[in-house]
Steps between C-alpha positions, in 0.01 A plus 500: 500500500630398105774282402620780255619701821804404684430364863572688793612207715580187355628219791700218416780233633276278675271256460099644463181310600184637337251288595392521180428112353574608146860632646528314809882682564699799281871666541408842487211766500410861365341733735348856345270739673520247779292164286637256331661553200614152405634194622763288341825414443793717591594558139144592387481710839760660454425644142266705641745723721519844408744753592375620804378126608618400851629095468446335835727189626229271639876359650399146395187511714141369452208793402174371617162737439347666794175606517528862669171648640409883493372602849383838373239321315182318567256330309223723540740786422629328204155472319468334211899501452678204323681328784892584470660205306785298697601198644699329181794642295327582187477797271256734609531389880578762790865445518482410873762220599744373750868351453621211721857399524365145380244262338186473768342205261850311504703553864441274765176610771827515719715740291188684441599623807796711379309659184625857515277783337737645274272771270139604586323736158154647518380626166821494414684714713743367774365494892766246626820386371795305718824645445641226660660334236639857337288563240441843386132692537396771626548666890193630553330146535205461762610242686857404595462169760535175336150262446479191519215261417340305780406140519153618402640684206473831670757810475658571858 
């Protein structure tokens, strides 16, 4: 992963939350070999597209980091491996995250209700996207049925 190559991914038009204190919210992000390339404003984002770098419309939703958990691996089978980096949107971070058609941290517990899951990317690559609204991605996605968060913050 190096700034001096073009992204692969970069996603942008929507607000980010990073959970990172030092950059508590961002416009856009880089993804490259599926981490975290960098995390910024659309403009400084953006100058790292390539020509063969897919832009994604977050379609004025909110990316949140999710923490994505490898069943094929267990702690005694990982050894003495460095535990898989995730959880904030950061550079160097799995780029593992979920789209919502809105703000979690500013609707009402009420509206929370209606949050949609518009995009779901593990290590960077696409599992779920909601082609609801028209946007263009690819046909071969793994799931097709719309999710929804619960009251409990759960995907149904």
């Amino acid at each position: 992963m190096s700034p001096t190559q073009p992204a692969d991914r970069i996603f942008e038009g929507g607000t980010l939350l990073t959970m990172n204190d030092q950059q508590p919210t961002a416009e856009a992000v880089a993804v490259q070999a599926g981490r975290i390339l960098a995390v910024g404003t659309r403009a400084d984002i953006l100058a790292l597209r390539g020509p063969d770098t897919e832009v994604v419309s977050l379609r004025g939703g909110t990316m949140i980091p999710a923490i994505v958990d490898d069943p094929t691996t267990t702690d005694a089978a990982a050894g003495d491996a460095e535990p898989q980096t995730q959880g904030t949107l950061e550079p160097g971070q799995r780029a593992n995250f979920v789209v919502l058609s809105d703000n979690p941290l500013t609707v009402t517990p009420r509206a929370r209700e209606d949050l949609r899951v518009l995009h779901i990317v593990k290590d960077g690559e696409s599992l779920y996207f909601d082609n609801a609204r028209g946007a263009k991605e690819e046909e071969d996605t793994v799931f097709t049925e719309a999710l929804f968060l619960d009251e409990s913050g759960w995907l149904v």
